[in-house]
C-alpha angles and dihedrals in degrees: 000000000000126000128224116243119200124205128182130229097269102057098043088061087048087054114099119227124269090184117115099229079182097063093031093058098048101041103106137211086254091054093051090045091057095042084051093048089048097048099085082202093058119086114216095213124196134259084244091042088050084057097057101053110099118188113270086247104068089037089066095043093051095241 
């Protein structure tokens, strides 16, 4: 079993990045699309069905 490690603001901003900007910035919208096609737990959700998400905040207040 894995612990939990906390860290506090400060030294999250001392830690040095372990994230590939490379890769990140050019990786394309085709390329996600295909990751996403080929992940059986990730809906591919419609344009029309997009439009009908609403952020969990205004569900629970009834906006």
């Amino acid at each position: 079993m894995s612990k939990i490690k906390r860290y506090t603001l400060e030294e999250v901003e001392q830690m040095e990045s372990r994230s590939d900007q490379k890769k990140f910035d050019e990786t394309t919208e085709k390329d996600i699309l295909e990751q996403s096609m080929s992940d059986p737990d990730t809906p591919i959700l419609t344009e029309k069905e997009l439009k009908e998400m609403k952020p969990a905040s205004e569900r629970k207040s009834g906006k």
